[in-house]
C-alpha positions in Angstrom: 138.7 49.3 87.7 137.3 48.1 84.5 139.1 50.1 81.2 136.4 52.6 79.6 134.8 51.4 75.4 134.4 53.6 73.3 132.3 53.1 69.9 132.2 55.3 66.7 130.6 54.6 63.7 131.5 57.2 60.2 129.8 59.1 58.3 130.1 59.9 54.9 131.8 63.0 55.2 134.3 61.4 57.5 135.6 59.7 54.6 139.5 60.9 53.9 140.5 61.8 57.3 143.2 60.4 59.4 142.2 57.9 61.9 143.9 59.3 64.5 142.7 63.0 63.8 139.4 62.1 63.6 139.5 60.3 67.1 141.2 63.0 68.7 138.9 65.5 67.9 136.3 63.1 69.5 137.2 61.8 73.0 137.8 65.1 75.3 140.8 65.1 77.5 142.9 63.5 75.5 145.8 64.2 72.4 146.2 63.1 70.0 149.8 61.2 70.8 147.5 59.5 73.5 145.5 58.1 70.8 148.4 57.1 68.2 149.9 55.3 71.4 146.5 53.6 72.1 146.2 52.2 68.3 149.9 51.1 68.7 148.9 49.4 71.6 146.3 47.3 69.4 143.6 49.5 71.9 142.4 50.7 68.5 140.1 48.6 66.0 138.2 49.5 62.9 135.8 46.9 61.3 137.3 44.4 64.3 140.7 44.4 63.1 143.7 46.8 64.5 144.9 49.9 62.3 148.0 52.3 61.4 147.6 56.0 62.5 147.4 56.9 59.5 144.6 54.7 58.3 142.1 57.1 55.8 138.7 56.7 57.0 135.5 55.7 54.6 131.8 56.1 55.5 130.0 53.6 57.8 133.1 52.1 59.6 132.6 50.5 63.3 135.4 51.9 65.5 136.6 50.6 69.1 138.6 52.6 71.4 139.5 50.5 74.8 141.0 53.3 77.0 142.8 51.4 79.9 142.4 52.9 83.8 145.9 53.7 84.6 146.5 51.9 88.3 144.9 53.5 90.8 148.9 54.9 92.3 148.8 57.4 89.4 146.5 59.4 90.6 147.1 60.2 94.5 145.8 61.9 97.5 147.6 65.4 98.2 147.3 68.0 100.4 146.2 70.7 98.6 143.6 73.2 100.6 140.1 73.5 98.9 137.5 75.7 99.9 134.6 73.5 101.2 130.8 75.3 100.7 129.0 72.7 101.9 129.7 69.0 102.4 127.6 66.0 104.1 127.8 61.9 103.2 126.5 62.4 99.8 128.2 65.4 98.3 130.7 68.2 98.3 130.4 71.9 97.0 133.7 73.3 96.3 134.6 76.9 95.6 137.2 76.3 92.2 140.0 78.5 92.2 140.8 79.9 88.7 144.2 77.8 87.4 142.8 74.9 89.0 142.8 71.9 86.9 139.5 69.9 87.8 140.9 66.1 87.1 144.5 64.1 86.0 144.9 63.9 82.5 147.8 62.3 80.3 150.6 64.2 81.3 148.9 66.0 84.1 148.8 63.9 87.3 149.0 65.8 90.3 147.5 69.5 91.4 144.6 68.5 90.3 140.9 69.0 92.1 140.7 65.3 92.0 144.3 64.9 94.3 142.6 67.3 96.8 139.3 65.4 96.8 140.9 62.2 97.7 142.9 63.4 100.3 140.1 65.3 101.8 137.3 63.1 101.3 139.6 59.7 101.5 137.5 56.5 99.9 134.0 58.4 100.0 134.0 59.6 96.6 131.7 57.5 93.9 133.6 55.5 91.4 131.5 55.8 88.5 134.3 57.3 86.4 136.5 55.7 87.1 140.1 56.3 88.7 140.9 59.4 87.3 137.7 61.5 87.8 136.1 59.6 90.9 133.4 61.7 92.6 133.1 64.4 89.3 129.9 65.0 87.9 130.6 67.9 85.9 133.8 70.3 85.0 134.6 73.5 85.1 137.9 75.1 82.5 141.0 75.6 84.3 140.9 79.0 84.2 137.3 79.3 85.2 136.2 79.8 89.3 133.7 79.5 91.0 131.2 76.1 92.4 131.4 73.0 91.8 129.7 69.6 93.1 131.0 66.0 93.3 129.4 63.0 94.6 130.9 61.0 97.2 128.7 57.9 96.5 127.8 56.1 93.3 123.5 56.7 93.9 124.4 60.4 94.6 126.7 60.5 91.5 123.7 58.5 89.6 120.9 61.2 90.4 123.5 64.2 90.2 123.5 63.3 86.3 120.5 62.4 85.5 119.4 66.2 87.0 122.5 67.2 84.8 120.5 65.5 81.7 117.2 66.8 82.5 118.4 70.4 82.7 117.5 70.2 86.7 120.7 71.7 87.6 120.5 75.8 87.8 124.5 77.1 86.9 124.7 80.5 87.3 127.6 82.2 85.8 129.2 85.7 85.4 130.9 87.2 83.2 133.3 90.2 82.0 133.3 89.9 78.1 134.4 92.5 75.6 132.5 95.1 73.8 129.5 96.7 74.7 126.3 94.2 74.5 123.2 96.5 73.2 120.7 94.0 74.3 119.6 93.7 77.8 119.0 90.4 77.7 119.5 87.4 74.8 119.2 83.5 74.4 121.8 81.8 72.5 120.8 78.7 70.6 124.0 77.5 68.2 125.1 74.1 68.5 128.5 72.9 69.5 131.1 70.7 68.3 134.9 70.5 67.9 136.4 73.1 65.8 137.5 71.6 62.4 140.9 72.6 62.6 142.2 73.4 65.8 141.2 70.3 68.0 141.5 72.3 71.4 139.0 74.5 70.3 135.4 73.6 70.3 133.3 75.9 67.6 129.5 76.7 66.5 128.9 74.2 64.0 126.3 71.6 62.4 128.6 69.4 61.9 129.0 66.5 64.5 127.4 69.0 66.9 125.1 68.9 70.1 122.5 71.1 71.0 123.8 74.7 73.2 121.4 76.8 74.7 122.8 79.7 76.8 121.0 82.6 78.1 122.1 86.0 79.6 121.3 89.3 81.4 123.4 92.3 81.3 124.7 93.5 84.6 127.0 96.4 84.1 128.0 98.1 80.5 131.2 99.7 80.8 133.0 101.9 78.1 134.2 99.0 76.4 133.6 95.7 78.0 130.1 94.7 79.8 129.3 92.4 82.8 126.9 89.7 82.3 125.2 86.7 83.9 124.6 83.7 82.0 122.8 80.6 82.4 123.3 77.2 81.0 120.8 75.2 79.6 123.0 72.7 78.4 126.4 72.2 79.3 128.6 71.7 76.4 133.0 72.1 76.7 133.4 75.4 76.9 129.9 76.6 76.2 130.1 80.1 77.6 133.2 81.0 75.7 132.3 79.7 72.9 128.2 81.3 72.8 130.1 84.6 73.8 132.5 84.6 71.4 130.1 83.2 68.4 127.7 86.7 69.2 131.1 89.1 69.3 131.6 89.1 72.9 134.5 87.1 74.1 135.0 86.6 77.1 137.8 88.9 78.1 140.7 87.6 78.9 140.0 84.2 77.1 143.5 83.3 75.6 141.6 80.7 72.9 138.7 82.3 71.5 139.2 86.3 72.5 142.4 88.1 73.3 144.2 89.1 76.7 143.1 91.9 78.8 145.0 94.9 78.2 143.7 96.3 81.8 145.0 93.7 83.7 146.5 90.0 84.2 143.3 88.0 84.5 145.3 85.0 84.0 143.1 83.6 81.3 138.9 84.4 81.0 137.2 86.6 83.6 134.5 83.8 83.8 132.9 82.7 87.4 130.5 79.7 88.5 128.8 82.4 90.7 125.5 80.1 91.7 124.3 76.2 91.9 120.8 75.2 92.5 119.3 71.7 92.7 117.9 68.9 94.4 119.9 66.8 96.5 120.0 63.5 94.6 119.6 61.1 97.9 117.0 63.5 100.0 115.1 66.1 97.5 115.9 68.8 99.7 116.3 72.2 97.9 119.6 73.1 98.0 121.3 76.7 96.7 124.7 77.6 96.6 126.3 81.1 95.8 130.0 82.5 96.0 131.1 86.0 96.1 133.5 87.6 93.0 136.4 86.3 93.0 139.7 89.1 93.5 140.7 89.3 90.1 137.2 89.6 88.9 136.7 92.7 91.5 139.5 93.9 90.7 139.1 94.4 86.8 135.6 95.8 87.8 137.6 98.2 89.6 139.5 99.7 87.0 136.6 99.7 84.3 134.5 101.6 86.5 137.2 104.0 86.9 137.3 104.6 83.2 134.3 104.9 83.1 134.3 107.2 85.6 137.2 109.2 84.1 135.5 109.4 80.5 
């Protein structure tokens, strides 16, 4: 497998910043040791010649990243079960667990959706990206359930994103998030980009953003939380929880941009990838897909209604 190029050109307002910082806070999946190893490595060039860490940045430098495929023995099969919603020759539907990490990372190898797919689906996954993430079209957070799909051939991978570009790809969420949401229904329309100090957070910003468009319903209002379904138009890292969060409803349980649940152990956000709906990318057939709740979503349903009972 052929190592993955990266290019960057800086701005203006770049200028002062570390160059390993600024790279960091630009390549997902990756720290920022990973990237002060890669410009020791030489894997690092600004203006065509290799740089220090520590190098400050100016305005309008040309910056190379080559990020080397580890062998393909890093990442490997394992036996982990998966709950299959729908498979054929093209794709595979899976039904996420919440803790579930979707692909190997630095320092994260094995457990991953990824291990299970290969040991399930053997060679028939597409190789588009490469070693670490063969067959995954899209992601979904650790701690977030619910459907996912992954190709298992490189034309079903191809047409899987280019529906993923053109918005052609219905994801359906749902939601327990905190307060009580007046509105019955809202669109949120705040770009998204990484958050200027804390790199594992992303943040509403205009600056080095991308267009976020989310939309939801209200379900259920409870005394003090509210269930919701939400529907991405885009699909920025972490969108949801970060939309949510940005209008004053956090998702609840979110450990990075909310709080923990006082009610219960959700084990991070009460978030669920409740419905996909699209085209298959080899035959056009219209295909829909949709899980139940999850148990610890039911079950925090549970005891809200029960205050809410009780009040």
């Amino acid at each position: 497998m052929e190592s993955r190029m990266l290019q960057f050109r800086t701005k203006e307002e770049d200028a002062g910043q570390r160059l390993d910082v600024w790279l960091a806070s630009r390549i997902d999946d990756v720290t920022r040791s990973f990237i002060q190893k890669l410009i020791g490595d030489g894997l690092v060039l600004v203006d065509g010649s290799t740089a220090k860490s520590g190098l400050k940045l100016k305005g309008g430098m040309n910056i190379e990243v080559k990020i080397p495929e580890p062998a393909s023995s890093e990442v490997r099969a394992q036996d982990i079960p998966l709950d299959v919603v729908y498979e054929d020759s093209d794709i595979i539907v899976i039904n996420k667990p919440k803790g579930m990490v979707v692909h190997p990372a630095a320092g994260n190898w094995e457990g991953t959706l990824v291990n299970a797919l290969l040991k399930h689906c053997g060679d028939s996954l597409s190789d588009i990206n490469g070693v670490i993430r063969p067959g995954i079209v899209h992601r979904l957070d650790k701690d977030t359930s619910g459907l996912l799909v992954a190709a298992k051939n490189n034309a079903a991978h191809r047409g899987l994103s280019d529906m993923l570009k053109k918005h052609e790809i219905v994801r359906i969420y749902e939601a327990i998030v905190d307060g009580v949401i007046k509105e019955d229904s809202g669109r949120i329309d705040a770009p998204i980009g990484r958050h200027p100090v804390n790199r594992l957070k992303m943040a509403v910003t205009f600056k080095n953003s991308k267009e976020a468009i989310t939309h939801y319903s209200v379900l259920r209002r409870f005394n003090s939380h509210t269930w919701v379904r939400l529907r991405l138009e885009t699909g920025r890292t972490h969108q949801i929880r970060v939309h949510m969060a940005y209008i004053g409803h956090p998702v609840t349980g979110d450990p990075l941009y909310g709080k923990r649940c006082p009610l219960a152990d959700t084990r991070g956000q009460v978030l669920h990838a409740r419905c996909l709906e699209f085209a298959h990318p080899v035959t056009g057939k219209p295909m829909r897909f949709e899980t139940g709740l999850p148990g610890y979503f039911t079950s925090l349903i549970d005891i809200l209604e029960s205050q809410s009972l009780s009040r």
